[in-house]
C-alpha positions as CSV (number, residue, x, y, z in Angstrom):
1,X,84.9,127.0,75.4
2,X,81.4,128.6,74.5
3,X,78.2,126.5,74.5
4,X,76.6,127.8,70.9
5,X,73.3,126.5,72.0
6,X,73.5,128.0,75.8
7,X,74.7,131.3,74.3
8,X,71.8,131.8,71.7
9,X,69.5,130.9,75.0
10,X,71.3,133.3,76.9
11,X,72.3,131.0,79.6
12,X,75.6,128.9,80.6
13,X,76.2,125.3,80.7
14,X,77.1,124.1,83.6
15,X,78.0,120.3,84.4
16,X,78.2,118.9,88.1
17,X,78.9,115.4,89.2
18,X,76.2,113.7,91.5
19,X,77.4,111.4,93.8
20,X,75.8,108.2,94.2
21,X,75.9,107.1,97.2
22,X,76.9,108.7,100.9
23,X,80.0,110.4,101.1
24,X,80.7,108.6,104.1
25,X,79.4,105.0,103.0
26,X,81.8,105.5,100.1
27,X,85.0,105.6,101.9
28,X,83.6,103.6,104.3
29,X,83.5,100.5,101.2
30,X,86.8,101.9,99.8
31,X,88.5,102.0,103.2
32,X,86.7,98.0,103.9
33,X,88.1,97.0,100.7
34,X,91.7,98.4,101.2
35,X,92.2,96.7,104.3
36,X,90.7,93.4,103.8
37,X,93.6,93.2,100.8
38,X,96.1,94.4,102.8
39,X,95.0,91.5,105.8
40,X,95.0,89.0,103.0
41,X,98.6,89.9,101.4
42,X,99.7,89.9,105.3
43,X,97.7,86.6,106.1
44,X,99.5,85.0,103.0
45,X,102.9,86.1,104.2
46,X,102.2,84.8,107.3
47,X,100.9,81.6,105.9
48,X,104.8,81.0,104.4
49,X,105.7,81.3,107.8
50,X,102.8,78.8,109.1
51,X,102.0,81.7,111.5
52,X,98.5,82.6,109.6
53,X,96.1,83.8,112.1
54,X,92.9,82.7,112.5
55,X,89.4,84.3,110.6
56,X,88.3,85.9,114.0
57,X,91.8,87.9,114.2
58,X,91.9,88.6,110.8
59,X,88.6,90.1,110.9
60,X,89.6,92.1,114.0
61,X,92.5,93.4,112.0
62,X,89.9,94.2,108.8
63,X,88.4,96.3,111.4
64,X,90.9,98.0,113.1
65,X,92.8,98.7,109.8
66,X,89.2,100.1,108.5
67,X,89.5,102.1,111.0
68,X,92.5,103.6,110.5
69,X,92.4,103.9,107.0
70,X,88.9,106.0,107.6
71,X,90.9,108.1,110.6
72,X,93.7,109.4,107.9
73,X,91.3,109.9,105.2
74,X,89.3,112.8,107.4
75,X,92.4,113.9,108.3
76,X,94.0,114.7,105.2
């Protein structure tokens, strides 16, 4: 599709998407947000079960899911 304007300037339109933010404080929020869901759908199950961990260990899981989520991301 030709740019009528760009074409009687001689030039090409070109369109590019700026990011926001860091690349890497982006998955970073994205990869935070994913696992504190997953911990709370898994601290809920548990709950049923009155076997719901306590905030420190569900933090530590935030984390270390974080982490892992971040780990497969660069990897695919």
């Amino acid at each position: 599709m030709k740019c009528l304007f760009a074409e009687a300037l001689n030039t090409e339109l070109k369109i590019s998407l700026i990011p926001k933010k860091n690349i890497i404080e982006f998955l970073e929020e994205k990869a935070s947000k994913k696992a504190e869901e997953l911990v709370k759908l898994s601290k809920t199950s548990s709950a049923l079960e009155i076997q719901s961990p306590s905030e420190e260990e569900s933090k530590e899981q935030v984390e270390r899911l974080k982490r892992e989520i971040l780990e497969k991301s660069v990897l695919v």
